[in-house]
C-alpha positions as CSV (number, residue, x, y, z in Angstrom):
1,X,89.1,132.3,93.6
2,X,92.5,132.7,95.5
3,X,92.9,134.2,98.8
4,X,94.7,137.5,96.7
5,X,91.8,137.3,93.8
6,X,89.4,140.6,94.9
7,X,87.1,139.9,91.8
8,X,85.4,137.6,91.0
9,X,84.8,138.4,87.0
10,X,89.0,138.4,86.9
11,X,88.5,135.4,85.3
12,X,85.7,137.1,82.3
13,X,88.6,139.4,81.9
14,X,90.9,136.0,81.2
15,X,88.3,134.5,79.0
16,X,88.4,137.6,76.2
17,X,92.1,138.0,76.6
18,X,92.2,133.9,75.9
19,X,89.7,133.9,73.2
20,X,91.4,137.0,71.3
21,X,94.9,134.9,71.4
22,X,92.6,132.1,70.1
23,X,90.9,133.4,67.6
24,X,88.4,132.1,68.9
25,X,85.3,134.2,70.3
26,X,82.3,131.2,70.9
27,X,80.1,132.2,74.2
28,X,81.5,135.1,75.1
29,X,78.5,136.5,75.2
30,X,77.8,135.2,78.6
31,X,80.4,137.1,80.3
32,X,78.3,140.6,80.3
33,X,75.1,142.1,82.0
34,X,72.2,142.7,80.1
35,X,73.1,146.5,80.2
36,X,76.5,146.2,79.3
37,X,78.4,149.3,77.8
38,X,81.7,149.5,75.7
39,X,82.3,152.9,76.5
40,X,85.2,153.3,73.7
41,X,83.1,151.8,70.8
42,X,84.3,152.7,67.7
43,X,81.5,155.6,66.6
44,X,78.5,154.4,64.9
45,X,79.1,150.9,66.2
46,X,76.8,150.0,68.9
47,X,77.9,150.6,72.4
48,X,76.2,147.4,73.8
49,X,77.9,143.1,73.6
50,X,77.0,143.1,70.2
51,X,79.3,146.1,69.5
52,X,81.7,144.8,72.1
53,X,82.1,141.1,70.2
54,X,82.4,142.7,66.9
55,X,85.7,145.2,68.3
56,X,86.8,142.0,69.5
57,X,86.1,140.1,66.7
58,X,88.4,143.0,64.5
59,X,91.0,142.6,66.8
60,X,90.9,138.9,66.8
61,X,90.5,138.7,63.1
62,X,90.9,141.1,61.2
63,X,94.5,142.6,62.9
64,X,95.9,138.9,63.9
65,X,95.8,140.2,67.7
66,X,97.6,138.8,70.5
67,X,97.4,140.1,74.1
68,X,99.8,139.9,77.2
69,X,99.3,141.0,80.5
70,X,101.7,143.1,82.1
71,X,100.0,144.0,85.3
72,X,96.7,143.7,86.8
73,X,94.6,145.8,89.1
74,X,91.6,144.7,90.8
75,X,89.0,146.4,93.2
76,X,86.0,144.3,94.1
77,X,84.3,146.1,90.8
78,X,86.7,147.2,88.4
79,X,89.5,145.5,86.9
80,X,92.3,147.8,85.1
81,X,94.7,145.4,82.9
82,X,98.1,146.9,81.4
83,X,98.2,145.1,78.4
84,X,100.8,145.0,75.5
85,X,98.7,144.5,72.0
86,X,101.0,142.6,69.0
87,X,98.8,142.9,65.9
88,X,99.5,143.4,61.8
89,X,99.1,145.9,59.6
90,X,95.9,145.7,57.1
91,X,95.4,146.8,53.5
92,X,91.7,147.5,53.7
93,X,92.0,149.7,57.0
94,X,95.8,150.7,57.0
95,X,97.2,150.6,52.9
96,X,99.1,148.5,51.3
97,X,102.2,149.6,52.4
98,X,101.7,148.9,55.8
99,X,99.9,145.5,55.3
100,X,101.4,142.6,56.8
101,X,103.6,144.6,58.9
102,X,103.6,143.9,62.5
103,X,103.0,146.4,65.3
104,X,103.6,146.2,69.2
105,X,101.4,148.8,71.3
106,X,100.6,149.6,75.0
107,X,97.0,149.4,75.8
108,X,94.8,149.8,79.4
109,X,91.4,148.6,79.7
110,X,88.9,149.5,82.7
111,X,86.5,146.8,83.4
112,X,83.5,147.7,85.6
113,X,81.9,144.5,87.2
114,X,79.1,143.0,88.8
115,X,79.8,139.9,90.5
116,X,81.1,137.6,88.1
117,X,79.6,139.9,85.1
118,X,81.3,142.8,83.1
119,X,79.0,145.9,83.3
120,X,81.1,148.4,81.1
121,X,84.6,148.7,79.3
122,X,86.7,151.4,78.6
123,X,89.9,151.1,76.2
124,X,92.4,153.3,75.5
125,X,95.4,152.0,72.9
126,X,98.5,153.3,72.1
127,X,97.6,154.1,68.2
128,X,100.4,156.6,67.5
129,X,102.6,153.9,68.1
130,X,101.1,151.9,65.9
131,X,100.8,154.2,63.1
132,X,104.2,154.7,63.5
133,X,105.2,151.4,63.6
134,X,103.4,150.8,60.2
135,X,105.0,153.5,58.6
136,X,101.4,155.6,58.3
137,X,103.2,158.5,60.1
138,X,106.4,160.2,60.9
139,X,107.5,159.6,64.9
140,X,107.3,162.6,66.9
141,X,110.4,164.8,67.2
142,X,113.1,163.1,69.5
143,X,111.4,159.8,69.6
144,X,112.5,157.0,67.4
């Protein structure tokens, strides 16, 4: 941990961003408490890691997802990450028209830790954009 480095599960937060680019998800697991909560589950999905790894095995897999930091907060138990999301359009979730296509969102996700352990997540993605970007929906009035 660097002299700057408030948190120590900063690096956690690394690991999922690095496995998502990789496509590659193996012991994640080990980064959460026992009580972990994904507090932006999709609904009827469990809210616990198992629910977590499974969102983040549809974004790794299923959309093609890759992740970039764009700024990074830290307190010495939360960690909020500005991200930008670059994923593709899918037939089975978005139509045919749109599959294949690729999209470029703005995401933020608020970490709560405990030590080197994530306690809870909370997401919030910019899917208008998306659905815009995919041709789903029209863009809102003065924006293009």
């Amino acid at each position: 941990m660097t002299d700057c480095q408030k948190n120590p599960a900063l690096t956690s937060v690394f690991r999922i961003r690095d496995a998502i680019n990789s496509r590659n998800l193996t012991g994640l697991e080990e980064l959460f408490t026992e009580d972990f909560l994904d507090l932006t589950d999709p609904s009827g999905s469990p809210r616990g890691v198992e629910g977590y790894m499974k969102t983040l095995e549809h974004f790794a897999r299923t959309l093609g997802m890759h992740v970039e930091e764009e700024a990074i907060i830290e307190t010495p138990d939360r960690i909020i990450a500005r991200v930008t999301e670059h994923g593709k359009g899918v037939a089975s979730i978005h139509g045919e028209e749109a599959a294949g296509r690729p999209y470029t969102i703005d995401a933020v996700h608020i970490f709560h830790t405990r030590g080197d352990l994530i306690a809870a997540h909370w997401g919030l993605r910019n899917s208008l954009d998306m659905l815009v970007q995919l041709g789903l929906v029209e863009p809102p009035r003065g924006r293009k």
